[in-house]
C-alpha positions as CSV (number, residue, x, y, z in Angstrom):
1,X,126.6,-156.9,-62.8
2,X,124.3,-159.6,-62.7
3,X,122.0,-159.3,-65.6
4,X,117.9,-158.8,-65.4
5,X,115.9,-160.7,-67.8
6,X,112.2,-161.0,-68.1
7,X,110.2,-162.4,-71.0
8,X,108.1,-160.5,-73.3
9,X,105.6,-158.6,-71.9
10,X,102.3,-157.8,-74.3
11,X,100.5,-154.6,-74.5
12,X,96.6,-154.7,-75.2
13,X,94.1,-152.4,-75.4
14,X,92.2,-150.0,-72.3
15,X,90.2,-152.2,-70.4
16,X,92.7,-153.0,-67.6
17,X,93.6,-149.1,-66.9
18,X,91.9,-146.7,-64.1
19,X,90.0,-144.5,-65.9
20,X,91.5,-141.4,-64.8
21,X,94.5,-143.2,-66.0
22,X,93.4,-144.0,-69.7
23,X,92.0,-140.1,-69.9
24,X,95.8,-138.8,-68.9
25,X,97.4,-141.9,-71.2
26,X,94.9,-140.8,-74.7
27,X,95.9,-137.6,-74.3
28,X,100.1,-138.3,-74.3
29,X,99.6,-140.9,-76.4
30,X,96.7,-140.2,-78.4
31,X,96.5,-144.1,-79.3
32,X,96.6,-147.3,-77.7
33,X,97.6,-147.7,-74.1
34,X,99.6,-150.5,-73.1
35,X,96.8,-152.2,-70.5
36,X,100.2,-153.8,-68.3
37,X,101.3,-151.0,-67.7
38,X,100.9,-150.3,-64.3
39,X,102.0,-154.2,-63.8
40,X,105.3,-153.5,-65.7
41,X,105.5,-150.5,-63.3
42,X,105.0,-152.9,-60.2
43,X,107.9,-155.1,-61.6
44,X,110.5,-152.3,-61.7
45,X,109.3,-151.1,-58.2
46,X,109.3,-154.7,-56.4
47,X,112.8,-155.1,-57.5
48,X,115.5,-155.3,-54.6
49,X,118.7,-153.8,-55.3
50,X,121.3,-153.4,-53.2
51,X,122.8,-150.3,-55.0
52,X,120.5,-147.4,-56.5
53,X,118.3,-148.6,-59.4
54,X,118.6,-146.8,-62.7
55,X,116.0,-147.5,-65.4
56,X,117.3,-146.5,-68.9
57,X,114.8,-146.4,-71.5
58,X,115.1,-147.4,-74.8
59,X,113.0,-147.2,-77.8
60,X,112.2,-144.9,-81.1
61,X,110.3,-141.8,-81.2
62,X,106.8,-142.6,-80.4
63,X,107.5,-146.0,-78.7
64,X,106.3,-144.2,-74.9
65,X,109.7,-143.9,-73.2
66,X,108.7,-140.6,-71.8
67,X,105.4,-141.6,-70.4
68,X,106.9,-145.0,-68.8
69,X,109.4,-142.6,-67.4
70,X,107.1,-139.8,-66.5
71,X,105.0,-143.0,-64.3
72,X,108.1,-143.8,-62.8
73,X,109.1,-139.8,-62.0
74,X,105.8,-140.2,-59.7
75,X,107.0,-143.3,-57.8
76,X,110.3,-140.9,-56.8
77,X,112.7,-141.6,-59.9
78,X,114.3,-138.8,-60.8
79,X,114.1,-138.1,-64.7
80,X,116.4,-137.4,-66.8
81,X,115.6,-135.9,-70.3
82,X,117.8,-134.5,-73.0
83,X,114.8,-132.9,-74.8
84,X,113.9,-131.5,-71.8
85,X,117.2,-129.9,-70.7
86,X,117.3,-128.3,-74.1
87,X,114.3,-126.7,-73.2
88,X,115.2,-125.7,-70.0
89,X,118.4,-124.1,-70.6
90,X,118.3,-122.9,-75.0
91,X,114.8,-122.4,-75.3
92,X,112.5,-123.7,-77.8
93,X,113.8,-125.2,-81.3
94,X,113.8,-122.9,-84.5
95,X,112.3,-119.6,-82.4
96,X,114.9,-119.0,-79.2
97,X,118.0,-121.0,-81.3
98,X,118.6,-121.6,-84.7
99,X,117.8,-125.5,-85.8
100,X,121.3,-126.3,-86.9
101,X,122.4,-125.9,-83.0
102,X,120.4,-128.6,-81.7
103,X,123.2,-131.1,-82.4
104,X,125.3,-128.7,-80.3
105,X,122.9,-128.6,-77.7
106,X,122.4,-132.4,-77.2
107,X,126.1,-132.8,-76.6
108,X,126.1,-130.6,-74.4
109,X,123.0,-131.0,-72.5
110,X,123.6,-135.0,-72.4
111,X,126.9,-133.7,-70.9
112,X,125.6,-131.9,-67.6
113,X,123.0,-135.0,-67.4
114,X,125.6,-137.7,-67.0
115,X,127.4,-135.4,-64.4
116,X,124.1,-135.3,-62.3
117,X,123.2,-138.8,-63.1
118,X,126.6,-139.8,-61.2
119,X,125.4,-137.2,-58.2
120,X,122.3,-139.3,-58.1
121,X,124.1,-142.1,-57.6
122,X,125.8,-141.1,-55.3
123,X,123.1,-139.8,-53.1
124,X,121.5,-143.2,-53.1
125,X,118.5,-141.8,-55.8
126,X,116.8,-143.8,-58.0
127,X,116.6,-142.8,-61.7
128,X,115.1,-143.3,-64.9
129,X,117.1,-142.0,-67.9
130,X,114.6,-140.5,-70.8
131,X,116.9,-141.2,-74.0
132,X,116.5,-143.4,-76.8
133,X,119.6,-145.5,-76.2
134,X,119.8,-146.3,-80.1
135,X,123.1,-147.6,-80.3
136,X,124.2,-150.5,-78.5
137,X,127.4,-148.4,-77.9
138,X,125.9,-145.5,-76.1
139,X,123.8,-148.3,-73.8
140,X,127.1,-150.5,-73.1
141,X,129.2,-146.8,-72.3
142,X,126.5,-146.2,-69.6
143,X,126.3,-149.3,-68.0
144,X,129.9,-149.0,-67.4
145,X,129.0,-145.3,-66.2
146,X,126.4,-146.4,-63.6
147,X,128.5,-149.4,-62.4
148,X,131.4,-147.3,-61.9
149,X,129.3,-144.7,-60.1
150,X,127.9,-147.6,-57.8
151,X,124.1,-147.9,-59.3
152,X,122.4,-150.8,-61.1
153,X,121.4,-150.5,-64.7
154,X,117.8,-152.0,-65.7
155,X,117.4,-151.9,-69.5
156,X,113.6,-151.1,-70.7
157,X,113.0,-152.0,-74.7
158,X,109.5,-150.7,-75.7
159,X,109.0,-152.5,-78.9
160,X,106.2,-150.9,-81.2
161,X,105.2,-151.4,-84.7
162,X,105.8,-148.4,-87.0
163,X,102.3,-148.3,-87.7
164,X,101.7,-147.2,-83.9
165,X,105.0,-145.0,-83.9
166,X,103.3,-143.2,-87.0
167,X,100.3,-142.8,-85.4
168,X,101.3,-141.1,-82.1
169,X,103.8,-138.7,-84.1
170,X,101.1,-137.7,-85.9
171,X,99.2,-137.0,-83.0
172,X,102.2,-135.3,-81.4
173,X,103.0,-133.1,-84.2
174,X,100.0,-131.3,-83.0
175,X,101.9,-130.4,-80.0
176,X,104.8,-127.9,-79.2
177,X,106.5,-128.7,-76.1
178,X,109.8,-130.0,-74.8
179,X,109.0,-133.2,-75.8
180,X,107.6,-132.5,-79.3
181,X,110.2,-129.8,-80.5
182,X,110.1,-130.3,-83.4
183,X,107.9,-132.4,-85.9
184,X,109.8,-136.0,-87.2
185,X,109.1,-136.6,-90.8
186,X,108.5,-139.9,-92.5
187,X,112.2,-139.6,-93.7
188,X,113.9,-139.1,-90.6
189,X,111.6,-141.7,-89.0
190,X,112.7,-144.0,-91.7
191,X,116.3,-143.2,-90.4
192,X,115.8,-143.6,-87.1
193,X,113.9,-147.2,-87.6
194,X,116.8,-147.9,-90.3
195,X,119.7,-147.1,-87.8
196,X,118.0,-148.6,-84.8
197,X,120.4,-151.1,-83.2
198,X,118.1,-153.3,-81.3
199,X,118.9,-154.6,-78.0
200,X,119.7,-158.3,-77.8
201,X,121.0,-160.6,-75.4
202,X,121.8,-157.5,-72.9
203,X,119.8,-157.9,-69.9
204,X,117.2,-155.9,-71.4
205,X,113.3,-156.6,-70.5
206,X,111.0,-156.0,-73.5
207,X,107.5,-154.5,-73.7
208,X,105.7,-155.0,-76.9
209,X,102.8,-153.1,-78.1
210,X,100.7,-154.8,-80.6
């Protein structure tokens, strides 16, 4: 495919949100929200594609893939969430399954995901996939998927600082939901920030928070 680059795109603080808007943001987030975000939202929807248009986030925990994704679920994308398929079909983490399953259940939940991702596709929907997309292999493998399936791949890096990420976990360990199983240490963090494989040079567009 033809690939989609944009330059960098800085995050400031509230002033440029509705206010309505900032009071739903603070409580997802519980920090700062990224004041172009409803322009980055305009960008994705102006685009012209003659194929469906699939957004695949990508980011660390904490980095706001889910509430991009949740903005774009209310401009007709259809979601896609392992996290939330877990939820949906084993229950919650450590009380309805054991905690050593949830590598079992990612597998196989990311599993019936790609097979309606390609049913999306097909049916001409627009989507926005809710993973992390850590490895550069997992992003390539499902560029090919979406190509093959007929859509068009838009690659969304939302690059924070670890002093944000540690900030909104903190605020989101507060939480129990689909979305904050489980709380994320400071060593498994430090793993995911260690094993991040950030995206260069692959028709991604990047959004910084600073």
């Amino acid at each position: 495919m033809k690939a989609y680059s944009h330059p960098n795109i800085d995050f400031d603080p509230l002033e440029e949100q509705e206010p309505d808007y900032i009071e739903e943001k603070v409580k997802l987030l519980g920090v700062i929200v990224l004041s172009n975000f409803e322009e980055n939202i305009k960008d994705i929807l102006r685009q012209i594609t003659s194929n469906p248009l699939i957004i695949m986030m990508c980011g660390v925990a904490g980095s706001g893939k889910t509430t991009f994704a949740q903005r774009l679920e209310t401009e007709g994308f259809v979601r896609l969430s392992i996290d939330e398929e877990i939820w949906k079909v084993n229950g919650r983490y450590g009380i309805d399954y054991p905690a050593e399953k949830y590598g079992d259940y990612q597998v196989e939940a990311e599993r019936r995901l790609q097979n309606q991702l390609i049913r999306l596709i097909q049916d001409k929907r627009k989507v926005v996939i809710d993973f992390s997309f850590w490895q550069k292999a997992k992003r390539d493998g499902y560029k090919q998927l979406i190509e093959k399936a007929g859509g068009e791949w838009r690659l969304i890096y939302l690059k924070v600082s670890p002093e944000i990420i540690r900030k909104r976990l903190d605020i989101r360990s507060k939480r129990f939901d689909a979305n904050a199983a489980f709380p994320i240490t400071e060593d498994a963090l430090t793993s995911y920030l260690n094993g991040f494989e950030v995206p260069s040079c692959e028709g991604e567009v990047v959004i910084e928070s600073i």
